[in-house]
C-alpha positions, 0 to 999 in steps of 0.5 A: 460514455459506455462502460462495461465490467468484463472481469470481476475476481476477488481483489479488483475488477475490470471495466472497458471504458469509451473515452474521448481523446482529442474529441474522438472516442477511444476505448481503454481497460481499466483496472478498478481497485478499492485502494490501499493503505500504507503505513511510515512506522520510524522509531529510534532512527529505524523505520518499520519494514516487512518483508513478503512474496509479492505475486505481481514481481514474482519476487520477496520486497521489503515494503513498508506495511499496508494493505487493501482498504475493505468496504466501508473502511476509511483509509485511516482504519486501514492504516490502524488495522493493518498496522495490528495486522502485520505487525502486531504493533498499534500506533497512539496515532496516524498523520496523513502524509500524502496520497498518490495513484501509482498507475493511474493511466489503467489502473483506479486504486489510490494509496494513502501513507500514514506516519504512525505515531507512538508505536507500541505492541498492539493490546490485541494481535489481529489475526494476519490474512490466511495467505500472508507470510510476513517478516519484520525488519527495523533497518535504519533510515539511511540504510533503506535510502540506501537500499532504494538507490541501490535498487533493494527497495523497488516498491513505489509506496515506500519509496515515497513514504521514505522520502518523507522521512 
């Protein structure tokens, strides 16, 4: 079927696409995206949050860290880098925990959540992303479960990654 890229910016692309539904040809947008990385850091009963402006809800959420995975990157390293990234902390390990599409009906990126194993103060900090401005919060566990039946926590990747708990 024809496709065609009509935007490409700095983080993801755009590409109208013919489809069939039902046999009959129909066209969609499709957001194409590289996917991202998250990581579930839980230590003494307190999970690791950041707090960050976020341009697509116009708001600060609290989120668990994560990031974009960057070419040539498997989602694991992602996972190790952004972890240093955000939070100055490295992990002695990463378990996969699950993947999933949050919009997949206009939208290619897939995020991967990773438990961190053993978390410690990273031996290198890297540097943070010029346009980052990150707070860290330890909230207990049960008081994040909290926060997301309250409507506090609104973000999709961690909400399933506290499900997992």
């Amino acid at each position: 079927m024809k496709e065609q890229t009509v935007y490409t910016g700095r983080i993801f692309s755009v590409v109208q696409k013919e489809m069939l539904f039902n046999g009959k040809p129909a066209e969609r947008d499709v957001i194409v995206h590289p996917g991202g990385a998250a990581i579930l850091a839980v230590h003494d009963g307190k999970v690791l949050m950041v707090r960050q402006n976020r341009a697509g809800s116009g708001k600060f959420m609290l989120e668990i860290p994560a990031g974009m995975i960057d070419a040539g990157e498997k989602p694991i390293e992602t996972a190790m880098r952004e972890l240093n990234e955000e939070t100055g902390l490295q992990a002695s390990g990463l378990k996969p925990l699950c993947s999933f599409y949050p919009t997949p009906g206009y939208d290619s990126e897939k995020i991967h959540i990773f438990r961190a194993i053993d978390v410690a103060p990273a031996r290198k900090h890297l540097a943070m992303d010029a346009d980052e401005e990150i707070e860290l919060k330890w909230i207990k566990v049960d008081e994040a479960l909290h926060m997301v039946r309250s409507g506090e926590i609104d973000d999709a990747k961690t909400i399933i990654a506290l499900l997992m708990v």
